[in-house]
C-alpha positions as CSV (number, residue, x, y, z in Angstrom):
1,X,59.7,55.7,87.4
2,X,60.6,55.5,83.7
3,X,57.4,55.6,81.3
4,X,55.4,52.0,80.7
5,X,56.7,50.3,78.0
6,X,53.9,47.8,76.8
7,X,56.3,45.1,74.8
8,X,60.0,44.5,74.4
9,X,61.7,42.3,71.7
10,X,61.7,38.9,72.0
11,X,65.7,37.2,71.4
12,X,65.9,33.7,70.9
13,X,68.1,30.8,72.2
14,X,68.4,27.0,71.4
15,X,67.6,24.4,74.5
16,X,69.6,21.0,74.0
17,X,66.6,19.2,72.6
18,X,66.1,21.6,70.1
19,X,62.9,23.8,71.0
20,X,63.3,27.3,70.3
21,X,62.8,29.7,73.3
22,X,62.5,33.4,73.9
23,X,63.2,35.8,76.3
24,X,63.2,39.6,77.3
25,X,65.2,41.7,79.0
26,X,65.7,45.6,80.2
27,X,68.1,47.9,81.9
28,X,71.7,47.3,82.9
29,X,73.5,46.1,85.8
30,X,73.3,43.3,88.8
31,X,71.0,40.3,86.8
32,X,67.2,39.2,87.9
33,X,65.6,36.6,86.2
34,X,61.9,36.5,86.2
35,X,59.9,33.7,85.3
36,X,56.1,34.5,84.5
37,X,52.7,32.0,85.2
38,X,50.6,29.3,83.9
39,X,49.1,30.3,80.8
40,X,50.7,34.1,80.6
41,X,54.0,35.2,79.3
42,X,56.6,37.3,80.5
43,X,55.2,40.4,78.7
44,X,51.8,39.9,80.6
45,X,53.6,39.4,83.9
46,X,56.1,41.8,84.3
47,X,56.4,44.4,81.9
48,X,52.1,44.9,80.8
49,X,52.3,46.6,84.4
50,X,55.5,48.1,84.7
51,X,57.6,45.7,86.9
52,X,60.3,45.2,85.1
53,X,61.1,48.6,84.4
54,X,60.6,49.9,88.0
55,X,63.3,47.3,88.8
56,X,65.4,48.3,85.9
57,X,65.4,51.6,86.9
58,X,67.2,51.0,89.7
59,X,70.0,49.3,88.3
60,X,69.1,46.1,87.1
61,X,69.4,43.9,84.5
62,X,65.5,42.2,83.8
63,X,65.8,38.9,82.4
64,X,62.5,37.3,81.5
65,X,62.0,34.6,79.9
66,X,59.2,32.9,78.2
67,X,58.7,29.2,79.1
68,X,58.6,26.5,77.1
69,X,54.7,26.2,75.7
70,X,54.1,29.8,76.2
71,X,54.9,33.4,75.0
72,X,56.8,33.5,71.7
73,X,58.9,30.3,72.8
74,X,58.4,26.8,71.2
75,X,55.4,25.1,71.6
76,X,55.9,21.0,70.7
77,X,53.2,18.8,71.1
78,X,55.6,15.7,71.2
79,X,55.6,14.5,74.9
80,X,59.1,13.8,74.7
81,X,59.8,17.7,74.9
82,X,58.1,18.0,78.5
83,X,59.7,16.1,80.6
84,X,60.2,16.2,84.3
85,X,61.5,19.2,85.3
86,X,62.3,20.6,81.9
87,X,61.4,24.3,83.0
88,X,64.3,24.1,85.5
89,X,66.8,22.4,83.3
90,X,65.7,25.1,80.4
91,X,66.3,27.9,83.3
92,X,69.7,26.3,84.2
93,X,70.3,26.1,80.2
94,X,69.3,29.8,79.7
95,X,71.9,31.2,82.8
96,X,74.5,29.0,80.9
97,X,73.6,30.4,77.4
98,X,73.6,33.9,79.0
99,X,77.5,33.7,81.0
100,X,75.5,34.6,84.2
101,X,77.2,33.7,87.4
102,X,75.7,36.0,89.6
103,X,72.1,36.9,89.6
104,X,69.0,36.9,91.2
105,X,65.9,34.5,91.0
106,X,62.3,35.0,91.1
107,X,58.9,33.8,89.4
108,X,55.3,34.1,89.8
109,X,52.6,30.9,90.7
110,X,54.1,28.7,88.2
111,X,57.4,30.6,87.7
112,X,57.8,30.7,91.5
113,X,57.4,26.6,91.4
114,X,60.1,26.5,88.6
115,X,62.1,28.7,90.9
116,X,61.7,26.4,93.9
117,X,62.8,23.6,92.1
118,X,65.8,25.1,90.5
119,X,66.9,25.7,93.6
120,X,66.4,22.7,95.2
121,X,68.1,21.1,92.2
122,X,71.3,23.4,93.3
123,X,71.2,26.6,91.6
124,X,72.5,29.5,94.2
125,X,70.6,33.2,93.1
126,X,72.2,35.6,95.2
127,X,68.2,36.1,96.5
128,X,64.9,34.9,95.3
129,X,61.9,35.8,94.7
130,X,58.3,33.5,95.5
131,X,55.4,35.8,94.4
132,X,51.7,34.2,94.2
133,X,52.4,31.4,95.9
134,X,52.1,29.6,99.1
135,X,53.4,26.0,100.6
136,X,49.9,24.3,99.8
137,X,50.3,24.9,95.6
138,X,54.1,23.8,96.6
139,X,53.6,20.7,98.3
140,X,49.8,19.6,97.1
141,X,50.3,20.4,93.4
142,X,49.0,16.8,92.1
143,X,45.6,19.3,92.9
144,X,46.4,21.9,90.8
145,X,47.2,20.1,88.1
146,X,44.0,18.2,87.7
147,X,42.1,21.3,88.2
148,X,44.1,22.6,85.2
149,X,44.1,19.8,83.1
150,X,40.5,19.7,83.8
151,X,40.2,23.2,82.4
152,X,41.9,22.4,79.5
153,X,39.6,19.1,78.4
154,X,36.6,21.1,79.6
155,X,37.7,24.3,77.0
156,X,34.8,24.1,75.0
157,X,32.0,23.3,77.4
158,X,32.3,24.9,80.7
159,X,29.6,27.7,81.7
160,X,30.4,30.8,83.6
161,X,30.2,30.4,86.9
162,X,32.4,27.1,86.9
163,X,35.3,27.0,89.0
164,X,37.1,26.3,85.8
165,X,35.7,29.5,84.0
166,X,38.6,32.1,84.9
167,X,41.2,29.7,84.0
168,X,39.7,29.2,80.4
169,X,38.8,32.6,79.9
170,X,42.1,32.9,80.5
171,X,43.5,30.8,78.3
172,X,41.5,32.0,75.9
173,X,42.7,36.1,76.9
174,X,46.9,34.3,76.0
175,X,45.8,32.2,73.1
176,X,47.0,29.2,75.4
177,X,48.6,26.1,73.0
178,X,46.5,23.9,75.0
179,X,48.1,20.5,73.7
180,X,51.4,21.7,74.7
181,X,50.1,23.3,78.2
182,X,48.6,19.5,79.0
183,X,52.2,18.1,78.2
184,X,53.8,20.6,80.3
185,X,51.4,20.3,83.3
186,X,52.0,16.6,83.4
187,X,55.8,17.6,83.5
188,X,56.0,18.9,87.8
189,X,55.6,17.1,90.9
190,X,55.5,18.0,94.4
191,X,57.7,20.0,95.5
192,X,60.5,18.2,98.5
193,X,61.3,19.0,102.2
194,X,64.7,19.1,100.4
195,X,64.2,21.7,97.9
196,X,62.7,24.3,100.6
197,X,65.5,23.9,103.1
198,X,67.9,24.5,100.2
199,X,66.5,28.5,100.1
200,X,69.3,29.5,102.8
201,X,69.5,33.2,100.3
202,X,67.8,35.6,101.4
203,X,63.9,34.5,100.1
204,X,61.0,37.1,99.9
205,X,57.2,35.6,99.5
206,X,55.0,37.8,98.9
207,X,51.7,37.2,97.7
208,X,48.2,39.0,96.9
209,X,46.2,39.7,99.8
210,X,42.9,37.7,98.7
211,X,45.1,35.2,96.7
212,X,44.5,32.1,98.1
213,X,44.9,29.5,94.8
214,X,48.0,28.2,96.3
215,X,47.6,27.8,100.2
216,X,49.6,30.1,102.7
217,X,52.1,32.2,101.6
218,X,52.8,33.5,104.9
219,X,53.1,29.7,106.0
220,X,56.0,29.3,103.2
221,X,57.8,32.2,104.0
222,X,58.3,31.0,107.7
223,X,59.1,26.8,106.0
224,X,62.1,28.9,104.5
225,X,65.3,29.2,106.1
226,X,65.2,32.9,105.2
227,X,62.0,33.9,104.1
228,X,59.9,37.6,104.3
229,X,56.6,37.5,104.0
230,X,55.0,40.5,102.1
231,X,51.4,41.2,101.2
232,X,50.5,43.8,98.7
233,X,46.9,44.2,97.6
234,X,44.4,42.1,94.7
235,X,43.6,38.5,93.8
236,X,45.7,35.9,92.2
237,X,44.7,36.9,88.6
238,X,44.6,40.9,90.2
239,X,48.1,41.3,91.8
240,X,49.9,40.8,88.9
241,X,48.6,44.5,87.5
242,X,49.0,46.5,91.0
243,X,52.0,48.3,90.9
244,X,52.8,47.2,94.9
245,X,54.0,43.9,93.6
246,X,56.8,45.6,91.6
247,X,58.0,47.9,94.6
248,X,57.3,45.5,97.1
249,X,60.5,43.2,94.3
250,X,62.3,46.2,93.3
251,X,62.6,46.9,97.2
252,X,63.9,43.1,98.6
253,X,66.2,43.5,95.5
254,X,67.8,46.7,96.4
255,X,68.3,46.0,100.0
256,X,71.4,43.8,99.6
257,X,72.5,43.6,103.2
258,X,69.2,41.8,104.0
């Protein structure tokens, strides 16, 4: 495995209303596209850790992009910049900037909710990829939200030991734009029966072992048409730095017979 490489330079590319947005990218070959979590950035989520570039080392081009209100991409506070959907019409904008027609998809919590709805919305990756996340954060996210949007309005306030502590602290850890983070949270619904039976690619899940934010991710995997269930070891906020997650990726990818 090539050495860690703690950053990589940010290019920039115009969405259709306007906002600025950023991605990063490694190695050469067949395309990924990973999208990164509430509140982080696509450094934070797969290249702090080394995901990306175990993937890249095996012949892969790692896209990774920085959604709108995070990372080094735009940050409106206008409500008129966040609206339904927008993370998967941005994704379907940023394949179209790039010329990609063949690639593969996955994301992380809320990257692996943008993915499920870019897919239910047509887009065809060759496979995907649904890490931290299970059907519950998929189908019940009217929940999540709140609890979110409560963290946000409670920033100032809330004492350690709150449910909403971690998430602030946090926000706090990414230097979270918290007016446009409430704009884009109001910006998802629940996901549709529709958009899971769309997955008929090949579809890994895998999820942390004590990662239970967003409900069963073993009981997504067997929703999907064509799912795998994997489990590799941590937390929500704690699987994201283990290196299984990367293998257990780099592995799905590589296998393309599966």
């Amino acid at each position: 495995m090539p050495p860690l490489q703690p950053a990589f330079q940010a290019q920039r590319w115009t969405a259709s209303d306007g906002v600025e947005l950023a991605w990063r990218e490694t190695g050469a070959g067949r395309a990924v596209i990973l999208l990164h979590g509430l509140f982080s950035d696509s450094e934070m989520n797969w290249t702090k850790f080394g995901h990306a570039d175990r993937i890249a080392h095996e012949g892969f081009r790692v896209i990774m992009p920085d959604l709108r209100g995070h990372g080094a991409s735009g940050k409106p506070h206008e409500a008129a910049h966040y609206p339904r959907g927008i993370l998967a019409r941005d994704l379907r904008e940023m394949v179209a900037h790039l010329g990609l027609s063949e690639f593969d998809l996955g994301g992380f919590s809320l990257g692996a909710r943008t993915v499920v709805e870019a897919v239910g919305e047509g887009m065809r990756p060759g496979k995907a990829v649904l890490a931290g996340m299970g059907l519950q954060g998929l189908k019940g996210w009217a929940r999540r939200k709140t609890f979110f949007l409560e963290a946000i309005e409670q920033f100032e306030t809330t004492p350690r030991g709150d449910p909403h502590w971690l998430a602030i602290q946090f926000m706090r850890t990414m230097n979270v734009d918290r007016a446009a983070a409430a704009h884009l949270l109001e910006s998802f619904c629940d996901a549709e029966d529709e958009w899971l039976s769309a997955f008929t690619m090949p579809t890994l899940v895998v999820c942390g072992s004590e990662d239970e934010d967003n409900g069963s991710a073993e009981e997504l995997a067997q929703t999907l048409p064509d799912g795998t269930y994997r489990s590799v070891p941590g937390t929500h906020m704690s699987s994201v730095t283990k290196p299984e997650l990367g293998e257990e990726i780099t592995r799905f990818l590589m296998a393309r017979d599966a």
